[in-house]
C-alpha positions as a Markdown table, in Angstrom:
| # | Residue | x | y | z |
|---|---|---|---|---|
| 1 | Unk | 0.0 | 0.0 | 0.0 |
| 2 | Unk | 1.4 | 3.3 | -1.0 |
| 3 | Unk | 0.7 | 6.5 | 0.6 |
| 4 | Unk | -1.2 | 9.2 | -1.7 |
| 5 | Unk | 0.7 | 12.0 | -2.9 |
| 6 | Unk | 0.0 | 15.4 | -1.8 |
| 7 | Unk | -1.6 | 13.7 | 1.3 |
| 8 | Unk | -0.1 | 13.7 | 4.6 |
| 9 | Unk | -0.5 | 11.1 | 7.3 |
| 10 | Unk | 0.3 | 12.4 | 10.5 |
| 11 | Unk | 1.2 | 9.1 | 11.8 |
| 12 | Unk | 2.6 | 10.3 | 15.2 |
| 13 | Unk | 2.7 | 8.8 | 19.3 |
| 14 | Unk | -1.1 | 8.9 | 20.6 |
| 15 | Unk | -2.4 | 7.1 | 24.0 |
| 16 | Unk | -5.3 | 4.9 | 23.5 |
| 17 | Unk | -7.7 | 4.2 | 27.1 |
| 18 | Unk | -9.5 | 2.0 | 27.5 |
| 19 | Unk | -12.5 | 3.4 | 29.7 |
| 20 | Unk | -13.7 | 0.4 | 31.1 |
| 21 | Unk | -11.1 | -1.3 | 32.6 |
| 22 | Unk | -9.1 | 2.2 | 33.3 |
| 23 | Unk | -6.0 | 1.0 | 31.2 |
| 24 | Unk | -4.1 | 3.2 | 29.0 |
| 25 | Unk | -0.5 | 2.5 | 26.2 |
| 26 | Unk | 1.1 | 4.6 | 23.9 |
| 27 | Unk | 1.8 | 3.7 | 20.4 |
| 28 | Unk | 1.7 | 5.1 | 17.4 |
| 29 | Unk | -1.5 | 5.7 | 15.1 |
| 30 | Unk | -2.9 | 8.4 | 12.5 |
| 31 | Unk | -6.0 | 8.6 | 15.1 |
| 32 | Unk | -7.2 | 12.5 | 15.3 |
| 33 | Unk | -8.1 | 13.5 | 18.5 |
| 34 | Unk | -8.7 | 17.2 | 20.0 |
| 35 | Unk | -8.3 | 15.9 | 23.9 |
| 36 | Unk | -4.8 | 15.2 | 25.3 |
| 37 | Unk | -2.8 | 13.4 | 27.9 |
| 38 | Unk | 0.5 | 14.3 | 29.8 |
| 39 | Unk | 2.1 | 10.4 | 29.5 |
| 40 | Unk | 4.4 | 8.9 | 32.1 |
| 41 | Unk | 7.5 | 10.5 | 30.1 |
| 42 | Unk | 6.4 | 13.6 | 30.6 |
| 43 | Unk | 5.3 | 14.5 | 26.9 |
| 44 | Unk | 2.1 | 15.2 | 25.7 |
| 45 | Unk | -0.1 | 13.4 | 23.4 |
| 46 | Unk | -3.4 | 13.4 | 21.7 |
| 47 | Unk | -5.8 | 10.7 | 23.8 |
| 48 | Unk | -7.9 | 8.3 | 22.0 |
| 49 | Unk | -10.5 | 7.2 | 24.2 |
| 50 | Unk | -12.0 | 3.1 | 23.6 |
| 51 | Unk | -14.6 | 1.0 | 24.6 |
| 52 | Unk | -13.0 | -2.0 | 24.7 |
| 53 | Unk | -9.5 | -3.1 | 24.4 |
| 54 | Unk | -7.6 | -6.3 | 25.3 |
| 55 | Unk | -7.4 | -5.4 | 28.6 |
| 56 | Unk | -11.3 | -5.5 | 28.8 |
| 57 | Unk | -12.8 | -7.7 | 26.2 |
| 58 | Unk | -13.6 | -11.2 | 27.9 |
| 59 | Unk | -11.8 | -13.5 | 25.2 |
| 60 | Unk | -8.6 | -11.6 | 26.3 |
| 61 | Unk | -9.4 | -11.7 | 30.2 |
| 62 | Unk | -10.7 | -15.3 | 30.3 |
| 63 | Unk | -13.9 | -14.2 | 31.3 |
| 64 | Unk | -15.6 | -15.4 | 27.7 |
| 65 | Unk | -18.7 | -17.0 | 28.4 |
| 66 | Unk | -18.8 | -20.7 | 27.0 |
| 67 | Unk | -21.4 | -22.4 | 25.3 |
| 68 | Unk | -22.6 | -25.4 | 26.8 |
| 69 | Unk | -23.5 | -27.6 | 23.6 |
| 70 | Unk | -24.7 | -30.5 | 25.4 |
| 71 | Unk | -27.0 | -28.5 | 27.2 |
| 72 | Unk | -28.9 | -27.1 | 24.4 |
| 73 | Unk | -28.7 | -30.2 | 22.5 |
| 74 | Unk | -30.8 | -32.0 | 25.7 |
| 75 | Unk | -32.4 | -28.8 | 25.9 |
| 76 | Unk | -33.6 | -28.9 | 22.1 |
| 77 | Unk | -34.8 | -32.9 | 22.2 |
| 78 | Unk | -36.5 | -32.1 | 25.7 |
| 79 | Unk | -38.7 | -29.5 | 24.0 |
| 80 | Unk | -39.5 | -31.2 | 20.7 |
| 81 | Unk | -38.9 | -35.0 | 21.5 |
| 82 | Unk | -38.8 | -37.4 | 19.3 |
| 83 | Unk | -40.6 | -36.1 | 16.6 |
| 84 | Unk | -40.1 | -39.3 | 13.8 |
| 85 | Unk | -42.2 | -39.5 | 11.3 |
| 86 | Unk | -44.9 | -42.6 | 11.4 |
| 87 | Unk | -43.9 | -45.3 | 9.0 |
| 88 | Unk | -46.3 | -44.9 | 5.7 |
| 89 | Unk | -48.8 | -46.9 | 5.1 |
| 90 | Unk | -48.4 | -50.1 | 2.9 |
């Protein structure tokens, strides 16, 4: 992938939070943003706030909820049986 002449990505240091688990990094990213943050380093960068992130999201944390297959599968032939067809008449 080329970059477009005449265009200019400001790809520059930006801190991404995560608001719901309170987690913050520093990278780098062409993300605008009119809010900033003084970092650990002392510097200051444009802030990128985020729903989720890895430090958040439950496949990361372990916290995924599993699906129980077995159960619905009981679940499924306790609601509709068994539901064969009658042999056809001769």
């Amino acid at each position: 992938m080329t970059q477009d002449k005449g265009k200019d990505n400001n790809y520059r240091p930006v801190v991404f939070r995560d608001r719901s688990a309170g987690y913050a990094f520093l990278t780098r990213s062409t993300a605008e943003s009119s809010e900033t943050i003084e970092w650990d380093d002392g510097e200051t960068y444009p802030l990128v706030d985020v729903e989720i992130s890895s430090e958040s999201h439950p496949f990361y944390t372990g916290r995924a909820r599993m699906v129980d297959s077995e159960g619905q599968v009981a679940k499924f032939e306790r609601r509709y049986g068994d539901q064969t067809p009658p042999p056809a008449p001769e």
